[in-house]
C-alpha positions in Angstrom: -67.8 -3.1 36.5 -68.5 -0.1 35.2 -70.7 2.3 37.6 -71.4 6.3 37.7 -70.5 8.8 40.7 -72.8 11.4 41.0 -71.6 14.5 42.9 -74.8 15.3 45.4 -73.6 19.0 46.7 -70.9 21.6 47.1 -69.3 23.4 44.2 -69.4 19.9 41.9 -72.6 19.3 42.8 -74.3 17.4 39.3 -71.0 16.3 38.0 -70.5 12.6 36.9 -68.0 10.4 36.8 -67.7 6.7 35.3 -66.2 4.5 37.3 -64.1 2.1 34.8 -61.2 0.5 36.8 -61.2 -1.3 39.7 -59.8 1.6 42.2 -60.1 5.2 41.8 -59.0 7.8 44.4 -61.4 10.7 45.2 -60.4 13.6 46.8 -59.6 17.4 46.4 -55.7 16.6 45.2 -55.6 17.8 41.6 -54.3 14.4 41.2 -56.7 12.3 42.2 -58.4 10.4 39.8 -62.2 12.1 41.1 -60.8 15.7 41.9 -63.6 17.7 44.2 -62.2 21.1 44.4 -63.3 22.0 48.2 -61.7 22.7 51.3 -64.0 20.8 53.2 -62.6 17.8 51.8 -59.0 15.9 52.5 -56.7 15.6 49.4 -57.5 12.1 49.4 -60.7 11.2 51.0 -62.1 8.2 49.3 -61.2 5.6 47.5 -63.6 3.5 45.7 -62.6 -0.2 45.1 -64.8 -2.9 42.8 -63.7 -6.5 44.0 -65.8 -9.3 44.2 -68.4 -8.3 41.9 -68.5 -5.2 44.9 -68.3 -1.8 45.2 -66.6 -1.0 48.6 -65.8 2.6 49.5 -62.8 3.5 51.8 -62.7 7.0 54.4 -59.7 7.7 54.1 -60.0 11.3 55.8 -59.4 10.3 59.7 -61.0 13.5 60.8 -64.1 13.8 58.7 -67.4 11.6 57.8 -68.5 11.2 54.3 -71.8 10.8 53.5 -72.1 8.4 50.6 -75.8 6.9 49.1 -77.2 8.5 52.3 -75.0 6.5 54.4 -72.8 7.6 56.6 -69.0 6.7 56.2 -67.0 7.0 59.6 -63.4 7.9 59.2 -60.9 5.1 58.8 -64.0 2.5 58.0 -64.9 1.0 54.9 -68.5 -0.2 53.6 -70.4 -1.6 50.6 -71.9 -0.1 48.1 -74.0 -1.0 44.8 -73.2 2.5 42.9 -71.4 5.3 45.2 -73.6 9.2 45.4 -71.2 11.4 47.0 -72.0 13.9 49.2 -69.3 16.5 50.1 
């Protein structure tokens, strides 16, 4: 289950994260379990769920896109994903 998030750009760009449970929340909350410390991105943007022997990413921001593996994540929507880049 265990895959790596690699920060594409902004002011984290390079940083990595291992993913090692089955859902992790990404956003710029201090809280959250990915924290990307932007204001161009919603306290709790993402959230990254394995299930299935899946990856499936989650917008959670209803008023911004994410760009994730060069594919572009529509708010509210959810897609598949072998091992999540972000891009913020």
């Amino acid at each position: 289950m265990s895959a790596e998030i690699i920060v594409q750009s902004g002011i984290s760009a390079g940083t990595r994260y291992w993913i090692e449970r089955p859902v992790i929340r990404i956003g710029s909350d201090p809280q959250a379990d990915v924290c990307l410390p932007s204001s161009r991105i919603a306290p709790h943007a993402l959230t990254v769920e394995f299930r299935d022997g899946n990856y499936r990413v989650h917008a959670r921001d209803r008023s911004a896109s994410v760009q994730v593996n060069g594919q572009l994540v529509e708010p509210g929507s959810a897609k598949p994903f072998a091992e999540p880049r972000l891009s913020a």
